[in-house]
C-alpha positions as CSV (number, residue, x, y, z in Angstrom):
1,X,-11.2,-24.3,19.9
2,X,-10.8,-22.0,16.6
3,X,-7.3,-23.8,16.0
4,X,-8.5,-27.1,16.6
5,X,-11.5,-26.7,14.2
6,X,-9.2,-25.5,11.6
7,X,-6.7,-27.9,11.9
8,X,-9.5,-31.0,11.8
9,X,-10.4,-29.2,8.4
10,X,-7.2,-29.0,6.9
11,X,-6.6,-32.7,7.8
12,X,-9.9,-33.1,6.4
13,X,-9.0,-31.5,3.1
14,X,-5.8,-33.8,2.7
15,X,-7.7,-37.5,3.7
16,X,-10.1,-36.7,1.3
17,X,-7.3,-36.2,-2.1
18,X,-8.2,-38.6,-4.3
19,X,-5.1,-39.2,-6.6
20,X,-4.2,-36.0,-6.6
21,X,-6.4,-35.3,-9.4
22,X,-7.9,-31.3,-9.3
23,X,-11.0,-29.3,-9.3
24,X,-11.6,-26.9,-12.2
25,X,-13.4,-23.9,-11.9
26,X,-14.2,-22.6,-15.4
27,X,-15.0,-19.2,-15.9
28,X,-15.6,-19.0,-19.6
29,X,-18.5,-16.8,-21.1
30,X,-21.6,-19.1,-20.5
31,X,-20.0,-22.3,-19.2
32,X,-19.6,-21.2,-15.4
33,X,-23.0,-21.1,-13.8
34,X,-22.5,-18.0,-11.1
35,X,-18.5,-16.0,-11.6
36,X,-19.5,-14.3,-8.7
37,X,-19.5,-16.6,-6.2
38,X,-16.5,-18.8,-7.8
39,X,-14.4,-16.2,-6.7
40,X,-16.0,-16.9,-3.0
41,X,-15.3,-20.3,-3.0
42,X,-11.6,-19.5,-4.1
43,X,-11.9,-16.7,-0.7
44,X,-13.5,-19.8,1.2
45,X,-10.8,-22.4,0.6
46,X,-7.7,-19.8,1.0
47,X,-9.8,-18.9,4.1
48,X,-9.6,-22.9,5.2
49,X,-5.5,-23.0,4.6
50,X,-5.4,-24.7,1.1
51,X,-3.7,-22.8,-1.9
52,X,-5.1,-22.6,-5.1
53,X,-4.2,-21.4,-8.6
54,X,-5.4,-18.8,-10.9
55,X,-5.1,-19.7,-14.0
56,X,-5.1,-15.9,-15.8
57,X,-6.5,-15.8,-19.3
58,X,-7.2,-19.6,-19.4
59,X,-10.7,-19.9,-20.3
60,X,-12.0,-16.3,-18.6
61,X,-9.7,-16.6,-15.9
62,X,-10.3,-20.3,-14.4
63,X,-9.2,-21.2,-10.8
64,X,-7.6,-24.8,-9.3
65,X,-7.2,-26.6,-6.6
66,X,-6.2,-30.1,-5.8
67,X,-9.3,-32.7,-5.1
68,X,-11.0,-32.7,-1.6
69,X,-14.5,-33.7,-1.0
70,X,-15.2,-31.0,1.3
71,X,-14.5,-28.4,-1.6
72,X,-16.5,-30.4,-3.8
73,X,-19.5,-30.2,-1.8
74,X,-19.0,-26.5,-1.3
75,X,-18.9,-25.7,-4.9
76,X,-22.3,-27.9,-5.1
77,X,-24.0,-25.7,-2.3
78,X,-23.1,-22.4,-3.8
79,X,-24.3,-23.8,-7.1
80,X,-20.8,-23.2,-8.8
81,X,-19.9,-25.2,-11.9
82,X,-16.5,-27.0,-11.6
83,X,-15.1,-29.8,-13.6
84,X,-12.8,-32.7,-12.0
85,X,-9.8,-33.3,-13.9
86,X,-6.5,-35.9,-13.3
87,X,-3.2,-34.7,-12.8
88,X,-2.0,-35.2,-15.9
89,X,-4.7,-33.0,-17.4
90,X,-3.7,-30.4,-15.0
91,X,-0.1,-31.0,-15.8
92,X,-1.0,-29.8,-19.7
93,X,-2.9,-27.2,-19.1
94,X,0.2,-26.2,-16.9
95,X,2.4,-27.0,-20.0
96,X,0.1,-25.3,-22.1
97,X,-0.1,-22.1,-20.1
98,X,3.6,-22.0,-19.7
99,X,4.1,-21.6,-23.9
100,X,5.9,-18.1,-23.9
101,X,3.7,-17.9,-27.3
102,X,0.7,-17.4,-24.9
103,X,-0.7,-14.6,-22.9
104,X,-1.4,-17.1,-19.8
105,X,0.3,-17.7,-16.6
106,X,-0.2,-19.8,-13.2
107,X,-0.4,-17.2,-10.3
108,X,-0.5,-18.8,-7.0
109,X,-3.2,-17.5,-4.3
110,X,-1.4,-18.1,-0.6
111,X,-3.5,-16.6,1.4
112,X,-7.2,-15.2,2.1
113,X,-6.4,-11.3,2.3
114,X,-8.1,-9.9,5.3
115,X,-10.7,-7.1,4.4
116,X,-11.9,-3.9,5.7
117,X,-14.5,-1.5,4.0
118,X,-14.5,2.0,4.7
119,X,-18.2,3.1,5.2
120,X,-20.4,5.3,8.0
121,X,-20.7,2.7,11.3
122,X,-23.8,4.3,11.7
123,X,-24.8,2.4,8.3
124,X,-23.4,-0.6,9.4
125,X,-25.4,-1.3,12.5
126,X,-28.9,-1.4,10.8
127,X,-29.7,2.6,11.0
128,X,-29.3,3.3,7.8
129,X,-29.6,6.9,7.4
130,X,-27.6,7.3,3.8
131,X,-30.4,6.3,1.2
132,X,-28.1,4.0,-1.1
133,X,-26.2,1.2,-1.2
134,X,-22.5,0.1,-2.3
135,X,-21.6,-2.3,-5.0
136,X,-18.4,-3.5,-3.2
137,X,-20.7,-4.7,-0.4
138,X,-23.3,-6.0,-2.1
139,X,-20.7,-8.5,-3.7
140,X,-19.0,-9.5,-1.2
141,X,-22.3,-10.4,1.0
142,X,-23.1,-12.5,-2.2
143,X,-20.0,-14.6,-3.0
144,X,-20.0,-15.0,1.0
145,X,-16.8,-13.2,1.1
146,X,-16.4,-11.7,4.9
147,X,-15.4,-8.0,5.8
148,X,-15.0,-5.9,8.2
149,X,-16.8,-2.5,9.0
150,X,-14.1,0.8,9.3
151,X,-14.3,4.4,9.8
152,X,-13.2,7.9,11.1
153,X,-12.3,6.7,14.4
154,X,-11.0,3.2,13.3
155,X,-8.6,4.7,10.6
156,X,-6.8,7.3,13.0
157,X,-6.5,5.0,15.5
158,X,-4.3,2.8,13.3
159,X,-6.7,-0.3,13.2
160,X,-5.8,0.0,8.9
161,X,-2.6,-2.1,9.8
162,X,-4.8,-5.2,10.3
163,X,-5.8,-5.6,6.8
164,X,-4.7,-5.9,3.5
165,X,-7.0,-4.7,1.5
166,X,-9.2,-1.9,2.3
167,X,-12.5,-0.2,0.1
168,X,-13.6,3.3,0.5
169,X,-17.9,2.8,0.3
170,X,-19.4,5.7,-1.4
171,X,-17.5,8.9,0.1
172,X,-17.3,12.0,-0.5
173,X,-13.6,13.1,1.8
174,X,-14.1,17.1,0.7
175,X,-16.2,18.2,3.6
176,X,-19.5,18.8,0.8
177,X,-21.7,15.7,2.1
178,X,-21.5,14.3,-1.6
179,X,-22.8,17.8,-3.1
180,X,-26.5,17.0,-2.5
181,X,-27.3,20.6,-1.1
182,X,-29.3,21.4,-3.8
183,X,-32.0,18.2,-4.2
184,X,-31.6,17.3,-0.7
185,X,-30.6,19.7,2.1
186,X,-34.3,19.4,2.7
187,X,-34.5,16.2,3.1
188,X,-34.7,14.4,6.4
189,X,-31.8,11.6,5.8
190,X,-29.3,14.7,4.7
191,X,-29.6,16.3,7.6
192,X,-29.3,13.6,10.0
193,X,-26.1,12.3,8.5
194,X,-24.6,16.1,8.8
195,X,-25.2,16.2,12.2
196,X,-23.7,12.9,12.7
197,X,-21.1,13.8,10.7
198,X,-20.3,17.3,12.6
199,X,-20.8,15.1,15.9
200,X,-18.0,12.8,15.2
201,X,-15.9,15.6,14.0
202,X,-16.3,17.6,16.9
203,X,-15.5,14.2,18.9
204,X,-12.3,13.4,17.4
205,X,-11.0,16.7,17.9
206,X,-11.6,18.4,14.8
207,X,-13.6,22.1,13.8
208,X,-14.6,20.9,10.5
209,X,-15.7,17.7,8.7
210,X,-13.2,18.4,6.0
211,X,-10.7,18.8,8.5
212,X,-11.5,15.4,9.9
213,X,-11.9,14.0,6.5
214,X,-7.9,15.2,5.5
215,X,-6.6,13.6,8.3
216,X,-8.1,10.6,7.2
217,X,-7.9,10.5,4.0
218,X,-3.5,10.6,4.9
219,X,-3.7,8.0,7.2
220,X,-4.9,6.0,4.6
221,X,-2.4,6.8,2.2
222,X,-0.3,6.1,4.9
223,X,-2.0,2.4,4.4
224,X,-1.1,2.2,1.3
225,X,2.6,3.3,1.3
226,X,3.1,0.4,4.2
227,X,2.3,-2.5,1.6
228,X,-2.0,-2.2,1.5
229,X,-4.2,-2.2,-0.7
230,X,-7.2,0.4,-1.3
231,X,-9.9,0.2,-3.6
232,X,-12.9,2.7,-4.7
233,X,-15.6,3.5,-6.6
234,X,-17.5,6.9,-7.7
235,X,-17.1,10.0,-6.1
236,X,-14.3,8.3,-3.2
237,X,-12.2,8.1,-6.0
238,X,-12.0,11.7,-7.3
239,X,-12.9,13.1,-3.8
240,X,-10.0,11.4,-2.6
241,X,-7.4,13.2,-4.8
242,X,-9.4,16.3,-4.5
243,X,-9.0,15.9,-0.2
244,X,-5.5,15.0,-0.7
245,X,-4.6,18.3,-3.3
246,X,-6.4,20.5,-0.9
247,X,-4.4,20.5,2.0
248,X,-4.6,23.6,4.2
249,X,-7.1,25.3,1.5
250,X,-10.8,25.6,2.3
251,X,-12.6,24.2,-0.7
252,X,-15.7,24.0,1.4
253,X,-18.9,26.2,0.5
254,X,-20.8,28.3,3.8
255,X,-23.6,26.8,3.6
256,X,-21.5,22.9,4.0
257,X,-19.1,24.6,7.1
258,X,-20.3,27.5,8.0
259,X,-18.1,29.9,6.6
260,X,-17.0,31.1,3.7
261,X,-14.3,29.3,1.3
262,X,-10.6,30.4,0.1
263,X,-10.2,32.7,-2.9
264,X,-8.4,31.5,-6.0
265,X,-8.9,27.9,-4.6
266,X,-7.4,26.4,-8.2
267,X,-3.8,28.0,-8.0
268,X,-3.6,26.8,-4.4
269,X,-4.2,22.9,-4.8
270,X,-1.1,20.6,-4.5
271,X,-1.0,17.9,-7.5
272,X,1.7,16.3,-6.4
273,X,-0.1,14.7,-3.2
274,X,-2.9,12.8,-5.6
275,X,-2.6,9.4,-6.3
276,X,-4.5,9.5,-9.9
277,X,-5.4,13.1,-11.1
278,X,-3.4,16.6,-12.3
279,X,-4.2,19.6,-13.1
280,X,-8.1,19.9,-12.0
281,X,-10.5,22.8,-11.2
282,X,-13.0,22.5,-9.0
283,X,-16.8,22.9,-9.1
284,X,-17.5,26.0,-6.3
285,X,-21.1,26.3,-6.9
286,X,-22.4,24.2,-4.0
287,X,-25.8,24.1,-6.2
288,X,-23.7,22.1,-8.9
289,X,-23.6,18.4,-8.6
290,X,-20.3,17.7,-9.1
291,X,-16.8,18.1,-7.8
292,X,-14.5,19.2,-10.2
293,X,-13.3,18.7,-14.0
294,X,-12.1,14.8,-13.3
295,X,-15.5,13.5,-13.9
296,X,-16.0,13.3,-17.4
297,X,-19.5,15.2,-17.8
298,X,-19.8,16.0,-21.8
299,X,-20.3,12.3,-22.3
300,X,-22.6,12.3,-24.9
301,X,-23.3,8.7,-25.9
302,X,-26.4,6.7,-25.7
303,X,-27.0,4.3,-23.3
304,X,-27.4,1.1,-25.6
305,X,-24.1,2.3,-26.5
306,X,-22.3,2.6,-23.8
307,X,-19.6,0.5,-23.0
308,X,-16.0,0.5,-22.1
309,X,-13.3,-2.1,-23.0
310,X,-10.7,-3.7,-21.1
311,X,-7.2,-3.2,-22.0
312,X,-5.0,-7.0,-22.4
313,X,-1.9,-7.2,-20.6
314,X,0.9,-9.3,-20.7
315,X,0.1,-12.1,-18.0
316,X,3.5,-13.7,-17.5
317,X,5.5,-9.9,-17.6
318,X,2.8,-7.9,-16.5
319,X,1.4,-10.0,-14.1
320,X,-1.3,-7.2,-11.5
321,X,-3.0,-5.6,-14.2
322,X,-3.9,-9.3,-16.1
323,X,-4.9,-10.2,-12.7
324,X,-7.0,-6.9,-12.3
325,X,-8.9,-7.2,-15.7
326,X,-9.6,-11.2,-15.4
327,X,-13.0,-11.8,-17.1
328,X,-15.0,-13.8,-19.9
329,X,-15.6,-10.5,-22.1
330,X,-13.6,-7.6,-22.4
331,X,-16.3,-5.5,-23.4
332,X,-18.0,-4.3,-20.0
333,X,-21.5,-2.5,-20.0
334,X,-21.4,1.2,-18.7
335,X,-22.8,2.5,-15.7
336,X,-23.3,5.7,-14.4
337,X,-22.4,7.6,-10.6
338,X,-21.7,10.6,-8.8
339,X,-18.2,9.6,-10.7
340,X,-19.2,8.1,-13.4
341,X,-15.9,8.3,-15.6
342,X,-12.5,10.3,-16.1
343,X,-11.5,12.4,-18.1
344,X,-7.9,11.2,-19.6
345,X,-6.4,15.0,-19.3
346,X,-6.2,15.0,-16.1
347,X,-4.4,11.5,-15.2
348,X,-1.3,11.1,-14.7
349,X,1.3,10.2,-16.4
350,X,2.4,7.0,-14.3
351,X,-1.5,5.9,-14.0
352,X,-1.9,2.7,-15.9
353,X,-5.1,3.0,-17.6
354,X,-7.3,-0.9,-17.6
355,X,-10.5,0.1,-18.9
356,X,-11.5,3.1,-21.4
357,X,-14.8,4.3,-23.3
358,X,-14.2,4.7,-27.1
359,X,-14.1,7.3,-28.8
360,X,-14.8,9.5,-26.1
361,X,-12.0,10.7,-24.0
362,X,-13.3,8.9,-21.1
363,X,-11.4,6.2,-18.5
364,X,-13.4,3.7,-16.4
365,X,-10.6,1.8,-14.8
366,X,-7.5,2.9,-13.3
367,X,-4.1,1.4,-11.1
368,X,-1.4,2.6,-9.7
369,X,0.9,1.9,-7.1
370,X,2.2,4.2,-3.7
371,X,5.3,3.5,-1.6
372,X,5.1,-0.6,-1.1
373,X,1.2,-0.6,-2.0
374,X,-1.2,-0.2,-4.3
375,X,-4.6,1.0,-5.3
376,X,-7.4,0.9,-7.6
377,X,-10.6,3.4,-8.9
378,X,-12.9,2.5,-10.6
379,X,-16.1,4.7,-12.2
380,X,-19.7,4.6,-11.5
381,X,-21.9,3.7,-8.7
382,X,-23.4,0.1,-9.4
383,X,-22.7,-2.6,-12.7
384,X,-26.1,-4.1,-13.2
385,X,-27.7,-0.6,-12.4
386,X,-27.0,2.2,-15.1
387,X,-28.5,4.7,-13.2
388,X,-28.3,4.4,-9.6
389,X,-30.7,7.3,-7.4
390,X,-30.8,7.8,-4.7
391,X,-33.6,6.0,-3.2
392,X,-33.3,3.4,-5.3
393,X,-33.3,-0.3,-3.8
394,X,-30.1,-2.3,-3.6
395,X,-29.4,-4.4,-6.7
396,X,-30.1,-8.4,-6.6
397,X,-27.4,-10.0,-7.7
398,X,-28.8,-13.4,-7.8
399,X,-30.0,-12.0,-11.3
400,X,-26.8,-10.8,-12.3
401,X,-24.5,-13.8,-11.1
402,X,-22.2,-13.5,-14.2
403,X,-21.7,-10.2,-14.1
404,X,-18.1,-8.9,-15.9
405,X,-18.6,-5.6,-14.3
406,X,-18.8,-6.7,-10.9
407,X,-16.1,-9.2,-11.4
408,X,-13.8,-6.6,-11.5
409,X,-14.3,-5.2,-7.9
410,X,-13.8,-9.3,-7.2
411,X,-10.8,-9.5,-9.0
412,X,-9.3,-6.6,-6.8
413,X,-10.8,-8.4,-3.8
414,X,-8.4,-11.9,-4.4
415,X,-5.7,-9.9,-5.8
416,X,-3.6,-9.2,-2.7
417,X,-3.6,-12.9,-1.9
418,X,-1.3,-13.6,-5.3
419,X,1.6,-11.7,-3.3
420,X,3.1,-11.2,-6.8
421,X,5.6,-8.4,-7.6
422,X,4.8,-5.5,-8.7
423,X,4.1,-4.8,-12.5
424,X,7.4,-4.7,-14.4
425,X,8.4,-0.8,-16.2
């Protein structure tokens, strides 16, 4: 019935072209109505079996498609602005974006990339013990994009190899439950979620969280080395590397497992299995709110102040990272997180920095590529909220609906449907 139901769409889609003229979307600053959920209505009609264009760097990153009534009326019912155009208009801006004298190009989007998000089940099925929320969902449920729900379990048992792109919610993969022993290992919500934890540990076959957490954390880079692609925020960004570099060292205070951790913890850390960061020390005190070194703490800049800037990249030669910083402004308003930034000296070399904070040493946005896959981090906890407690209520994004900061977790989201080569060295 699923089939036949497509099918009757798709032949819907083609007897409704109407001389083969296109829909526009425009996503230049103050002409598009709601960015956000353009970028679900490009999801939606990849979803339905039509291809589409992205235009990159034409007018903040536009998007095509040729005419059919039934896209028309959905771009009407998510209140998306879109402009109807004839062939031979699309034809010039073609021609036009084709002029080697132009930082444009045409990408073709092939197919809608199927999407997983890493993040507690427990969360998932309305008992909602960890008190915040996650930018990455909170987008996706508002441009309508769908996703599934992964963890522990699902990732060792291989389900990764069913998706194509995959985000890490707000984790912390070190064993320390996110570091909040010292403001909340009172508190009701911090307890329950370390017993749950320890529970589904002890379940899978495994002494330790941390333990359990390693094993995951390299069968997802196992994900990404098979073609996928893997996207985070905040601390499951640095937390990640940190996991991955501490590999048969306990890193892991008494009072998060029990007993007590490895001496000289800093000369035993492998930098060679990160995917981003060298060269870090960790934060031991298990009273100290922070990891390690990688999060760029001496900030010091004032919040009406704070912003980072997007790097420009060639779109026709350097196709992934144009697609990656797509937007109508390349001045993005800072936010803060667990992870709220890194610090450039300890990146490595073959990192290809998108986003930086001037003049402070500071990086917001960073790509790189694993084996046949790739993968993205990106700093802070939540674009429209600078800072994000815990205990704070979720963000409404109906009053944000242009927002450039969370267009970049949106661009990652369409990005694996361009199947376009790598970047070029």
């Amino acid at each position: 019935m699923k089939k036949f139901i497509l099918a009757l769409f798709v032949c819907l889609f083609i007897g409704t072209i109407a001389k083969a003229s296109y829909l526009l979307i425009p996503m230049d600053h103050k002409v598009q109505s709601d960015h956000l959920k353009a970028y679900g209505v490009a999801y939606w009609v990849l979803e339905n079996g039509v291809e589409a264009y992205w235009l990159l760097n034409y007018r903040g990153g536009s998007f095509a498609v040729q005419y059919a009534k039934p896209i028309e009326d959905e771009l009407k019912i998510r209140g998306v602005k879109f402009e109807i155009i004839a062939d031979a208009q699309f034809l010039k801006i073609r021609e036009e974006i084709s002029n080697p004298e132009v930082n444009m190009e045409v990408i073709k989007l092939e197919k809608a990339p199927k999407i997983a998000v890493y993040t507690p089940d427990f969360n998932a099925k309305g008992e909602k013990i960890q008190p915040w929320d996650d930018a990455v969902t909170l987008v996706l449920t508002y441009a309508e994009i769908p996703y599934d729900v992964v963890y522990d379990r699902d990732v060792l048992e291989d389900k990764l190899a069913e998706y194509d792109w995959l985000h890490l919610h707000h984790e912390d993969f070190t064993g320390q439950y996110g570091k909040f022993y010292a403001g909340y290992s009172t508190a009701k919500w911090y307890k329950v979620n370390q017993q749950k934890m320890e529970a589904m540990a002890n379940g899978l076959g495994f002494d330790k969280v941390s333990e359990l957490k390693l094993a995951v954390a390299k069968r997802i880079k196992e994900y990404v080395s098979g073609g996928g692609f893997m996207f985070a925020m905040c601390s499951a960004t640095d937390t990640y590397d940190i996991c991955l570099a501490s590999e048969g060292v306990d890193i892991c205070h008494e009072v998060f497992d029990k007993d007590g951790m490895d001496q000289d913890i800093d000369s035993k850390l492998d930098y060679s299995k990160t995917f981003a960061f060298k060269d870090f020390k960790l934060v031991k005190n298990p009273m100290e709110y922070e990891f390690s070194e990688i999060d760029h703490r001496k900030r010091k800049i004032q919040t009406d102040q704070d912003y980072f800037t997007l790097f420009e990249f060639s779109a026709k030669w350097d196709p992934v990272p144009a697609m990656l910083t797509q937007n109508h402004t390349t001045t993005i308003k800072g936010f803060m997180g667990q992870t709220t930034a890194y610090n450039r000296d300890y990146i490595k070399s073959d990192v290809l920095i998108m986003g930086e904070t001037k003049p402070i040493n500071e990086v917001r946005y960073i790509h790189g590529e694993y084996g046949f896959g790739q993968w993205t981090f990106y700093g802070g906890h939540d674009p429209e909220d600078y800072r994000h407690f815990v205990g704070d209520p979720e963000t409404d994004l109906e009053l944000h609906p242009n927002s450039p900061g969370y267009r970049l977790i949106l661009n990652n989201v369409l990005f694996p449907a361009a199947r376009k080569k790598k970047r070029k060295t």
